[in-house]
C-alpha positions in Angstrom: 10.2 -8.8 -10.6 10.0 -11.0 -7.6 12.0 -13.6 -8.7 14.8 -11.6 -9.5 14.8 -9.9 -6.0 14.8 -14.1 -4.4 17.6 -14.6 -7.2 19.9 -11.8 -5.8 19.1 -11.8 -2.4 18.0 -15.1 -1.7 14.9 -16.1 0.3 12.6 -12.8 1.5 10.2 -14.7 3.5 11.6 -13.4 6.8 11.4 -9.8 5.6 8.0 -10.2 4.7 7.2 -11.8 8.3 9.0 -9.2 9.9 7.0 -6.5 8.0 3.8 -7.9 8.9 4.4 -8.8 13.0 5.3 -5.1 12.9 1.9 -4.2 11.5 0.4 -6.5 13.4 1.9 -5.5 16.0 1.0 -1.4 15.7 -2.9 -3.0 15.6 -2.8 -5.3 18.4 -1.3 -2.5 20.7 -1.7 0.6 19.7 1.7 1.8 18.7 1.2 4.3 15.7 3.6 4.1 12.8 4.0 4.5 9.3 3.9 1.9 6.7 3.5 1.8 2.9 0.2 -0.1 3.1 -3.2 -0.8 0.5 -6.2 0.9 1.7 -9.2 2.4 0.0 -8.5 5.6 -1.1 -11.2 8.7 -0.1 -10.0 11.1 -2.7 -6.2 10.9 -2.8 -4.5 12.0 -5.7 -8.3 12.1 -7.5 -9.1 8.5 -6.8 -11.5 7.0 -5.1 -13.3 3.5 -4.1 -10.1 1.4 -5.4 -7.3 0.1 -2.7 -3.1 1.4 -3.8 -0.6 1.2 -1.5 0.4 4.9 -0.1 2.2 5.8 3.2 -0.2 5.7 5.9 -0.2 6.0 10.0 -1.6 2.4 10.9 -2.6 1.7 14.7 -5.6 0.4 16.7 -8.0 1.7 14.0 -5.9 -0.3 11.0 -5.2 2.8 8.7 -6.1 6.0 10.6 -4.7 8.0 7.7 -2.8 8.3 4.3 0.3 10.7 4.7 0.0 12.8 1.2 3.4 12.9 -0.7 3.9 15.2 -3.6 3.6 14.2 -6.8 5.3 15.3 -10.5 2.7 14.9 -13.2 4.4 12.1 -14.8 3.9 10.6 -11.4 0.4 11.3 -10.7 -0.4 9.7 -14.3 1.3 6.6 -13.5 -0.6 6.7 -10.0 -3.6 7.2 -12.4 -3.2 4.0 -14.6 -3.0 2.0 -11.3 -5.6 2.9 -10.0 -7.3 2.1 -13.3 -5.8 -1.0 -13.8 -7.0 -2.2 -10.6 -10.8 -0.8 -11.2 -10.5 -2.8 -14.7 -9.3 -6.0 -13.2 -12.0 -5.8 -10.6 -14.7 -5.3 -13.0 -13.5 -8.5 -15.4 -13.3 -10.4 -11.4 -17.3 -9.5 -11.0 
């Protein structure tokens, strides 16, 4: 998937430096915002102890808080095998 995003649009190394001085940058001083980040999750959408990526406010604190988003069930499944595919991966790491 990557490659075919560098083949059409050429080199993405600047968006992804730009993405994380602004992170960085809501850390280091304090400006809240919202970015599609990985943290644990504490119980979204069922899950728990495994890192996905879901909107969250990010500021001094790193990841203050998810921002929930509704879900179809064809959705929430997918969501699901993530999140399992991660645990599963983890487990064959240890």
């Amino acid at each position: 998937m990557g490659e075919g995003i560098i083949k059409r649009k050429g080199k993405t190394n600047y968006g992804i430096a730009t993405c994380a001085c602004d992170i960085a940058d809501s850390v280091v001083n304090n400006k809240p915002a919202i970015f599609s980040v990985c943290s644990v999750l504490h119980g979204e959408y069922g899950q728990e102890n495994v890192a996905l990526s879901l909107p969250s406010i990010v500021d001094v604190s790193g990841v203050s808080r998810t921002i929930p988003i509704p879900l179809n069930k064809y959705e929430l499944a997918k969501y699901s095998n993530a999140a399992n595919a991660v645990r599963s991966l983890l487990t064959e790491l240890d």
